[in-house]
C-alpha positions as CSV (number, residue, x, y, z in Angstrom):
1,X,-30.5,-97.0,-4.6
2,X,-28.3,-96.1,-7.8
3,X,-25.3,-97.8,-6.5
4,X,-23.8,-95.0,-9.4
5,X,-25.4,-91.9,-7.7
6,X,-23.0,-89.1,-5.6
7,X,-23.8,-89.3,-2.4
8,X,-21.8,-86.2,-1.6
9,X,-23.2,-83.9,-4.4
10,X,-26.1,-81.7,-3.1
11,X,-28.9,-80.8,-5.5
12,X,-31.0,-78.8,-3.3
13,X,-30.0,-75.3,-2.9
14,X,-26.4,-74.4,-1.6
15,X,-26.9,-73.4,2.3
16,X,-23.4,-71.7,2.6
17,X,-24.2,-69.4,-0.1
18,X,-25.8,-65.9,1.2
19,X,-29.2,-65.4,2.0
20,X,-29.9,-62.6,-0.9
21,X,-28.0,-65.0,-3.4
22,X,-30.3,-68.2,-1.9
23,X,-32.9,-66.7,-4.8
24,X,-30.5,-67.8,-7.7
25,X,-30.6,-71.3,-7.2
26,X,-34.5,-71.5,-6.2
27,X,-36.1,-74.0,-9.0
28,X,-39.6,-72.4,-10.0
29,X,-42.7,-74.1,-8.5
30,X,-46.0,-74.9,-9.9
31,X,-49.2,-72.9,-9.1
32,X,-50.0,-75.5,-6.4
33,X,-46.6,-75.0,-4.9
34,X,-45.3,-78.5,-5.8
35,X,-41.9,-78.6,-8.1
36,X,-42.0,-78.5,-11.8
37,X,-41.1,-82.1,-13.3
38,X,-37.8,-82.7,-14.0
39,X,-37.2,-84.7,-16.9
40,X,-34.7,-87.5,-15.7
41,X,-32.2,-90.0,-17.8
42,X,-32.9,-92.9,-15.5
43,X,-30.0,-92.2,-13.1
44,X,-31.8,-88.7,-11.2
45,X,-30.4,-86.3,-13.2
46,X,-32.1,-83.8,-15.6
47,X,-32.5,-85.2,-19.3
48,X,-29.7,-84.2,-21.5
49,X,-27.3,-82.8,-18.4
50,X,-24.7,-83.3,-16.6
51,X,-24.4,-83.0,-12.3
52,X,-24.9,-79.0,-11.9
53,X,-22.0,-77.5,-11.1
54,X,-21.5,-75.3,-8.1
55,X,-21.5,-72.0,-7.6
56,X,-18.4,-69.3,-8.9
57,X,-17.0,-67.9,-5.2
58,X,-15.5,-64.8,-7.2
59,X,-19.2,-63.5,-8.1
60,X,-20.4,-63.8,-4.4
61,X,-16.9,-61.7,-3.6
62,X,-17.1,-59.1,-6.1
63,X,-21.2,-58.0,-4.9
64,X,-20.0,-58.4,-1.5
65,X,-17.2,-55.8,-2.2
66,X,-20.2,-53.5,-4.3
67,X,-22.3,-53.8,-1.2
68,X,-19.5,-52.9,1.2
69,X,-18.3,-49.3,-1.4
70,X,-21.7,-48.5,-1.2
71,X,-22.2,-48.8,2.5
72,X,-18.9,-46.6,2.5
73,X,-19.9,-43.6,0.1
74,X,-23.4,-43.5,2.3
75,X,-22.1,-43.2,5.5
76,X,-19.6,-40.3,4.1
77,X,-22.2,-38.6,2.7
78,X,-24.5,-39.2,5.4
79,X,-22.3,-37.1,8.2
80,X,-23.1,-33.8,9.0
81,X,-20.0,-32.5,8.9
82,X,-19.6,-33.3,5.1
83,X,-23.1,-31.8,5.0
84,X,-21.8,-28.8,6.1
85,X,-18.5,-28.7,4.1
86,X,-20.3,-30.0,1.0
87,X,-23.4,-26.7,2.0
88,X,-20.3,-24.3,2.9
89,X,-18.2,-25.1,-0.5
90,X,-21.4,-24.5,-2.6
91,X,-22.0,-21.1,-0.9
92,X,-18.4,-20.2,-1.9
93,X,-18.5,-21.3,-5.4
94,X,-21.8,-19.2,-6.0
95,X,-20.1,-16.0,-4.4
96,X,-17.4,-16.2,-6.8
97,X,-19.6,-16.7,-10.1
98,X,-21.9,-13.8,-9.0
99,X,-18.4,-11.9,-8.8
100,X,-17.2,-13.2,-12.0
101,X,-20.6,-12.2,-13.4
102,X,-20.8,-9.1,-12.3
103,X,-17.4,-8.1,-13.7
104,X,-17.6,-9.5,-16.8
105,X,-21.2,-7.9,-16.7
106,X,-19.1,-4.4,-16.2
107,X,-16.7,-5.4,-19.1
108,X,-19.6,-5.7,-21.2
109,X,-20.9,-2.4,-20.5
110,X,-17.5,-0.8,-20.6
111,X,-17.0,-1.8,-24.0
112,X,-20.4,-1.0,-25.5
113,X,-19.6,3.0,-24.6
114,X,-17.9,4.3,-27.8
115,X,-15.6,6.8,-27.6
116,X,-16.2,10.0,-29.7
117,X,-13.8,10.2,-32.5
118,X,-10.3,12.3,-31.3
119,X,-10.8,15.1,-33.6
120,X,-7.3,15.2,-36.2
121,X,-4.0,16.6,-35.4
122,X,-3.6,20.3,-37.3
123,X,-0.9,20.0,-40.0
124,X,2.9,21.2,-38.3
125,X,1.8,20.8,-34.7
126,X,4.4,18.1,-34.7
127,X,7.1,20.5,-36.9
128,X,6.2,23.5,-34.4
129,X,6.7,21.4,-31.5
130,X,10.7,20.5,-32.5
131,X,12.4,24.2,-31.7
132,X,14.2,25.2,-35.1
133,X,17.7,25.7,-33.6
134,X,17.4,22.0,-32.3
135,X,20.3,20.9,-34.5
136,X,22.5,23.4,-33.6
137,X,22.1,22.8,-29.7
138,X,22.8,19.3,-30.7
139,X,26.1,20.0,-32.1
140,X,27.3,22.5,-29.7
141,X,26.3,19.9,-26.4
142,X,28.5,17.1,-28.1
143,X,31.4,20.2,-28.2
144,X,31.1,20.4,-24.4
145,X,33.2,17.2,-23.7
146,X,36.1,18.9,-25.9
147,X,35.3,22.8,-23.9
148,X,36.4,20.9,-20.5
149,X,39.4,19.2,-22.3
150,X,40.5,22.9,-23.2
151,X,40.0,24.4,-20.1
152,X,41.8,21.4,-18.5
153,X,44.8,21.9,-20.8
154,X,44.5,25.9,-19.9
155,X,44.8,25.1,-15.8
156,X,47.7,23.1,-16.7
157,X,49.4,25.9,-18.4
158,X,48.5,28.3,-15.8
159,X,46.8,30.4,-17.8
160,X,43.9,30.8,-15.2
161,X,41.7,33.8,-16.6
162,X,41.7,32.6,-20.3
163,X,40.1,28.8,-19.3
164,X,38.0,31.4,-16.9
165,X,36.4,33.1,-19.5
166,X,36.4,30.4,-21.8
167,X,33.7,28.6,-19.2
168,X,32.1,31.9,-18.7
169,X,31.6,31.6,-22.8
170,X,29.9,28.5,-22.5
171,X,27.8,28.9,-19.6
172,X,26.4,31.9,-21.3
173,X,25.7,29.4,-24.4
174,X,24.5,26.5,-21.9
175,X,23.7,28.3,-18.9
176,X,22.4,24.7,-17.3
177,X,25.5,22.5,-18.0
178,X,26.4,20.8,-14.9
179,X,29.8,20.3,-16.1
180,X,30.5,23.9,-17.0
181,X,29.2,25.2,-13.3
182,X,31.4,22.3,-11.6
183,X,34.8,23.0,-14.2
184,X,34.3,26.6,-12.8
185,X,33.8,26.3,-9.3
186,X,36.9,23.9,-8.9
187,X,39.2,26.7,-11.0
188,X,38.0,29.3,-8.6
189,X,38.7,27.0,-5.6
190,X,41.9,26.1,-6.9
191,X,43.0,29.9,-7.1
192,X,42.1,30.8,-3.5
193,X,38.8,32.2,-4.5
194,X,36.3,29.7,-2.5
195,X,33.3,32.6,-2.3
196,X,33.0,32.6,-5.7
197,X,32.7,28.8,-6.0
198,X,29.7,28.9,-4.2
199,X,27.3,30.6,-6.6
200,X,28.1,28.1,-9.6
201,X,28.0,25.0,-7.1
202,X,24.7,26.4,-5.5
203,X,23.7,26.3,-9.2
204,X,24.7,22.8,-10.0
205,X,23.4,21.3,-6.8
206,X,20.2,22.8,-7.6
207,X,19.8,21.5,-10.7
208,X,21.1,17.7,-9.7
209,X,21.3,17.6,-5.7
210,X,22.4,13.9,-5.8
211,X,25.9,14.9,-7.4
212,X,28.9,13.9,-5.0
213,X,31.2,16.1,-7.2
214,X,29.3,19.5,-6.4
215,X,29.1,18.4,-2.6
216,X,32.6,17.6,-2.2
217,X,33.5,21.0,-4.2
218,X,30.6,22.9,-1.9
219,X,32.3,21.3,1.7
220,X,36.0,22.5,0.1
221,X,35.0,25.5,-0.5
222,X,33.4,26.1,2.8
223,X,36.2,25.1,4.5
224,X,38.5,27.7,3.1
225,X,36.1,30.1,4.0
226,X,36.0,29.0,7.6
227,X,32.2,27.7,7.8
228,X,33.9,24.4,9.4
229,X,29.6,24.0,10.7
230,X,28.4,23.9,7.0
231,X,31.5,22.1,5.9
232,X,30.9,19.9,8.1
233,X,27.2,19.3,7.8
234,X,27.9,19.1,3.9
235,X,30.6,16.4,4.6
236,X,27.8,14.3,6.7
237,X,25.5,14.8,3.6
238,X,28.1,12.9,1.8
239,X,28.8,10.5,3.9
240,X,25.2,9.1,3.8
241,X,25.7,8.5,0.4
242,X,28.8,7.2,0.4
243,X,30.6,6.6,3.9
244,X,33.7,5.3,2.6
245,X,34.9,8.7,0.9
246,X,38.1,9.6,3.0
247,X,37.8,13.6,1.3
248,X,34.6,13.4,3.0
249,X,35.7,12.0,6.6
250,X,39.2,14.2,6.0
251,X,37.0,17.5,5.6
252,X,34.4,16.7,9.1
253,X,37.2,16.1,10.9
254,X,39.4,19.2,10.2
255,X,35.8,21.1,10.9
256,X,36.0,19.1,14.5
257,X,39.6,20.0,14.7
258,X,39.2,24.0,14.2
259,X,36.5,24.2,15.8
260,X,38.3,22.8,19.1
261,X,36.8,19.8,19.2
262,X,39.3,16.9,18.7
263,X,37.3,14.2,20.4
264,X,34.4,14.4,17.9
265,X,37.3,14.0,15.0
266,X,38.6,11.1,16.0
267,X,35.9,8.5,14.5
268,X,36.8,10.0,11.3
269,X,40.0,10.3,11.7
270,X,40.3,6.7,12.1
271,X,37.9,5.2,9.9
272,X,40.6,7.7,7.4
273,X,43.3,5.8,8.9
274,X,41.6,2.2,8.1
275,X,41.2,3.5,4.9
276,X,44.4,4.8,4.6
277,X,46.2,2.1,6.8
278,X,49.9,3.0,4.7
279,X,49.9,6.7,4.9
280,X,52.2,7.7,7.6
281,X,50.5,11.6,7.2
282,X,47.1,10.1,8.1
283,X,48.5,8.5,11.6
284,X,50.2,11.3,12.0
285,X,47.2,13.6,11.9
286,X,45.4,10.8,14.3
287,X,48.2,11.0,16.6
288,X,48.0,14.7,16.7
289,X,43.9,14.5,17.4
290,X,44.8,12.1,20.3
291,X,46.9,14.5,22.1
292,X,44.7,17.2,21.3
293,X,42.2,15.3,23.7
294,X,44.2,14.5,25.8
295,X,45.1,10.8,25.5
296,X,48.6,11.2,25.3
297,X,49.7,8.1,25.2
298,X,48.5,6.8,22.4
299,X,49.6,9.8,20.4
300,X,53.4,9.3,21.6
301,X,53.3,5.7,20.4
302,X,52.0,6.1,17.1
303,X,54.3,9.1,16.5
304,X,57.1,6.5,18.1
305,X,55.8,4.3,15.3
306,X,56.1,6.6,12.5
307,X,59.3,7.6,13.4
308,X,60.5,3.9,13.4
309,X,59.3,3.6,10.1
310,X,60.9,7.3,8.8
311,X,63.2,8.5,10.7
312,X,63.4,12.4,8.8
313,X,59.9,13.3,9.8
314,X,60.1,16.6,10.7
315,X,56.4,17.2,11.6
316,X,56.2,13.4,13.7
317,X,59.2,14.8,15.9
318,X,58.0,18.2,16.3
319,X,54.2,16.9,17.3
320,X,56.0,14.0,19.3
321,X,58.2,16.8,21.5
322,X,54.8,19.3,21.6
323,X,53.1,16.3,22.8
324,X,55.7,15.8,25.7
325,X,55.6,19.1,26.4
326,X,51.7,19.5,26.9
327,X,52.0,17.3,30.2
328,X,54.7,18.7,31.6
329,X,57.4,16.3,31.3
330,X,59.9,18.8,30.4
331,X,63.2,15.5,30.5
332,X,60.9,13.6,28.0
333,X,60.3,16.5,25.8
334,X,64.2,17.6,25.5
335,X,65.3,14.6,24.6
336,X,62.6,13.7,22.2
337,X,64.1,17.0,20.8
338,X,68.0,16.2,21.1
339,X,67.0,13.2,19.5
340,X,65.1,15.1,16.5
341,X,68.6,17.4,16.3
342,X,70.4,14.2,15.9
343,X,68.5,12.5,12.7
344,X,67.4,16.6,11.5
345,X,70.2,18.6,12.2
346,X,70.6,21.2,15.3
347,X,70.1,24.5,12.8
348,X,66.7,22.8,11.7
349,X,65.3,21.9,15.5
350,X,66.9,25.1,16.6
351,X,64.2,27.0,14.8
352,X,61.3,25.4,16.9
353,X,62.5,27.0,20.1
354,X,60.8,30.2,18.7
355,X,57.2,28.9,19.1
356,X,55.3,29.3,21.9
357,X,55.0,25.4,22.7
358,X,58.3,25.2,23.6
359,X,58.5,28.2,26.6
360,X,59.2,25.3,29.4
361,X,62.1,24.2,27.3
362,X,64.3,27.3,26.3
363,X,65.8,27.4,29.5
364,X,66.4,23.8,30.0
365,X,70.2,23.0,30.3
366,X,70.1,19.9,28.5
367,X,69.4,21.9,25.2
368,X,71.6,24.6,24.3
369,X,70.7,26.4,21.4
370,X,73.0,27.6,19.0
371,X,74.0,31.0,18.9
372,X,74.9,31.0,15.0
373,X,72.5,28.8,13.2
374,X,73.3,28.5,9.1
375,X,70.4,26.9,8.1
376,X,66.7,28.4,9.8
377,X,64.4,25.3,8.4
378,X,61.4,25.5,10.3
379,X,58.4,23.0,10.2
380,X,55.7,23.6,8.1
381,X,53.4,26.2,9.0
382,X,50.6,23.6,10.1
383,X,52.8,21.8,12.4
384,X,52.6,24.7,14.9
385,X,49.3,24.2,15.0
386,X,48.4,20.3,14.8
387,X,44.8,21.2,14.6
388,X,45.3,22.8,10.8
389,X,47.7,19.6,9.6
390,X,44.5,18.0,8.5
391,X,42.5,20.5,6.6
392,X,43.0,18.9,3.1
């Protein structure tokens, strides 16, 4: 024995290695099945080389990692589930490029048509088409600005009939001018002549029904004329486009009011007075709806409030003493009015005796009225009736 020889070092094949990877290290045999010759240096290994060196672990790692994504994409594929997914996907893909197809099949078609050749324009239909008094319309609808100014500056002066026909002038040059029909329908309102603000408002409406001028002009005008049920319904039309308009809200609930039905004022009367929070006429015209339907109470405190906060209104203390005497309570009533002789003056409250609100009272000892009274100031004519204090 070759006391020089590794015991330890296997020549034969590697029995840890795998059994597909055994073929590698397989020495090639002889037709008779016996080993090739190896040529040796004397000490048992081959001529010319060194021990053989074992086998790199990496390789047998990196075919066993091969083997394992290949076992891995085979058994996805292999499911029928992906079958069907993978069938179902194809099915939609072909769908869409037979759509695609076809439409671009249609687009193809489309464009081949050729359109016959627009036969030319006559010379001047252009020219014939402009009217020839263009320019001077032109000029005369940039004067309509300054025709309002002068009709404006005419109102002012008083001089009523002259801006009057001065509009009447205009409309007959622009019979559709929205701002002529509107400038005459609020000078025909403004001089007690309401009917014949309806024609040129009917007219402006007509040709713009959106216009929150003409309607508020249109529920005015009925008003005066006493059609409080148009009024009204023209007031609703403008509070659905604009429900914060206290003319609007003022205008329904003096329609409500005349028409003896204070209860259905009082939601505009107060949004008015939300509106309005620092007018002491809008509270009072709340007040007044309040004991117009009855809730007493609440009327004589807010007229108790105005009064703290202004003394010398007449119409809080002449509502404040009807509203006493509407339930009865003839001591409250008189002197709620001793006390309105004492900050107005007795000739001035001595006047109100006269109307019919105060019948329980004329005979009341507590107020003597004077036989001699200097100065006759009455309220104003709406105060005797509270329902007419909020017309507008």
């Amino acid at each position: 024995m070759d006391p020089f020889r590794d015991i330890y070092r296997k020549t034969d094949t590697p029995y840890h290695a795998p059994r597909r990877s055994r073929k590698l290290f397989r020495q090639p045999t002889a037709s008779d099945g016996s080993p090739p010759p190896v040529a040796s240096n004397g000490e048992g290994d081959p001529a010319g080389q060194g021990p053989a060196d074992p086998p790199v672990p990496s390789r047998f790692k990196q075919r066993r990692r091969k083997k394992k994504r290949f076992h891995f994409w085979r058994t996805l594929l292999s499911s029928r589930l992906n079958n069907l997914l993978i069938g179902f996907s194809l099915f939609i893909g072909g769908v869409m490029m037979l759509v695609v197809l076809s439409h671009f099949l249609r687009y193809r078609a489309a464009t081949r048509q050729v359109a016959p050749p627009s036969a030319p324009a006559p010379t001047g239909t252009v020219a014939r088409a402009i009217p020839a008094d263009l320019a001077a319309r032109v000029a005369t609808w940039r004067q309509l600005p300054d025709t309002i100014i002068e009709v404006e500056n005419l109102q002012q002066r008083k001089l009523m009939e002259q801006a009057e026909a001065r509009l009447q002038t205009a409309l007959a040059v622009h019979p559709a001018a929205l701002s002529l029909h509107l400038a005459l329908a609020r000078l025909r309102i403004e001089t007690a002549r309401p009917a014949e603000a309806v024609e040129p408002l009917a007219a402006a409406l007509e040709a713009e029904p959106s216009n929150l001028e003409a309607r508020h002009l249109l529920a005015t005008a009925l008003d005066q004329l006493g059609e409080y049920g148009m009024s009204r319904q023209v007031a609703e039309w403008i509070l659905e486009a604009d429900p914060y308009s206290s003319e609007a809200h003022r205008i329904a609930a003096a329609a409500f009011l005349k028409s003896d039905q204070p209860r259905a004022a009082l939601p505009h009367l107060r949004k008015i007075a939300n509106l309005e929070f620092d007018n002491p006429d809008v509270q009072g015209d709340l007040a007044e709806a309040y004991s117009l339907a009855g809730e007493h109470d609440k009327a004589i405190d807010m007229f108790e409030n105005i009064l703290r906060q202004e003394p010398s209104n007449a119409l809080a203390w002449f509502n404040l003493v009807v509203c006493y005497a509407r339930q009865a309570k003839t001591n409250e009533a008189v002197e709620a009015l001793n006390r309105a002789a004492a900050s107005l003056g007795t000739n001035r409250v001595s006047t109100w005796i006269a109307k019919p609100e105060f019948d329980s009272l004329r005979g009341h000892p507590a107020f003597q009225v004077p036989a001699n009274a200097e100065e006759t100031i009455a309220p104003p004519t709406d105060s005797a009736e509270p329902a007419s204090s909020t017309g507008g």
